[in-house]
C-alpha positions in Angstrom: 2.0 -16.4 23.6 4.7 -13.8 23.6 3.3 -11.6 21.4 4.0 -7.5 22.0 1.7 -5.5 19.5 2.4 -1.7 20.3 1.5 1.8 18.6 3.1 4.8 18.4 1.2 8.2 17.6 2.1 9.6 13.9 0.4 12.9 14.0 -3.3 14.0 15.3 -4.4 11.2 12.2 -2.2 8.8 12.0 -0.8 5.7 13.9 2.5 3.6 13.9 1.2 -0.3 14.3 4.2 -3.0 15.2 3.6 -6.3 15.8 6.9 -8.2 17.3 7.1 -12.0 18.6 9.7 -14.9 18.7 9.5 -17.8 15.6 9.7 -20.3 18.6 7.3 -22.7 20.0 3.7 -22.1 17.9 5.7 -20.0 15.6 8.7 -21.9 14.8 6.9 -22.7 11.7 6.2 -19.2 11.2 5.9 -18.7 7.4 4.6 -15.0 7.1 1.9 -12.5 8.5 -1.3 -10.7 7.2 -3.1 -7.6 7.2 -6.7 -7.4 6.4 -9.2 -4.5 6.8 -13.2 -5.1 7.0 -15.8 -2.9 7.4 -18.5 -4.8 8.8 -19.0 -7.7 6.1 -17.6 -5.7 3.4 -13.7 -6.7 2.7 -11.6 -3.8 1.7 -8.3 -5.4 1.4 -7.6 -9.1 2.3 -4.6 -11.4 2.4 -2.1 -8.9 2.2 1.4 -10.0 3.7 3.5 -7.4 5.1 7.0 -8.0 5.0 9.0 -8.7 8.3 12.3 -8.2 9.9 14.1 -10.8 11.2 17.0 -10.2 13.7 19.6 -13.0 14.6 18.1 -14.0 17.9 14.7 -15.3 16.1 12.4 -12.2 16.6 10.4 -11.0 14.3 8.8 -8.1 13.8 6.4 -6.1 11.0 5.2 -2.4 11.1 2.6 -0.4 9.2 1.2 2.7 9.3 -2.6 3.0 9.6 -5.3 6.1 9.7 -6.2 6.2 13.3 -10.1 6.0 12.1 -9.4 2.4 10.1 -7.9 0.9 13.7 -11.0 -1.4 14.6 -11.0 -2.6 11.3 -7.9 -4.0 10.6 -6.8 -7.6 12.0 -3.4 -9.4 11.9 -2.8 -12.9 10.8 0.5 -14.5 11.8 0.5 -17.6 9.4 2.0 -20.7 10.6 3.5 -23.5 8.0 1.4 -23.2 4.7 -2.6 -21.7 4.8 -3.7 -25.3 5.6 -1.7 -25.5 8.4 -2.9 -22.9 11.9 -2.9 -19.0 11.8 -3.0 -16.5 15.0 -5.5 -13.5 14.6 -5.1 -10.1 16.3 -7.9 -7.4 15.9 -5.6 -4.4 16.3 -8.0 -2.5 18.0 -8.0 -4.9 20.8 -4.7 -3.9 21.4 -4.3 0.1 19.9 -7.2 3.0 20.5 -7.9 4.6 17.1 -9.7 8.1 17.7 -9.1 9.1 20.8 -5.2 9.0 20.8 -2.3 6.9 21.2 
């Protein structure tokens, strides 16, 4: 899908999350993307956009930075077209370790 979601270490506590991909193909329509943290059926924060930057050669890219021990509960939404329309969702920890060390 051409999506690169990387961390970078911040301290023994802390992590660096960026998400980067191309508004091409299932994201030409790419209208914004969201952060929401769960723990277990409990929703701590939900629909929260984070903004992006956009360079000239379509890529986009948005960054946060998270407590290593809230990784396996936060998951990405890239939001295609309006909310009615299709969404992508990334469980960060799928992608970034959140104790043990990045």
């Amino acid at each position: 899908m051409g999506i690169k979601l990387e961390a970078k270490g911040s301290g023994p506590d802390h992590v660096w999350v960026e998400l980067e991909f191309k508004a091409d193909g299932k994201f030409k329509a790419y209208s914004h993307v969201e952060l929401e943290i769960n723990d277990g059926k409990k929703t701590l924060v939900a629909y929260a956009p984070l903004k992006d930057e956009r360079s000239g050669s379509g890529t986009i890219k948005v960054r946060f930075l998270a407590d290593r021990s809230y990784i396996e509960k936060i998951t990405l939404s890239i939001v295609v077209g309006d909310l009615t329309e299709a969404g992508y969702e990334l469980r960060v920890k799928d992608f970034v370790e959140g104790k043990k060390g990045v």
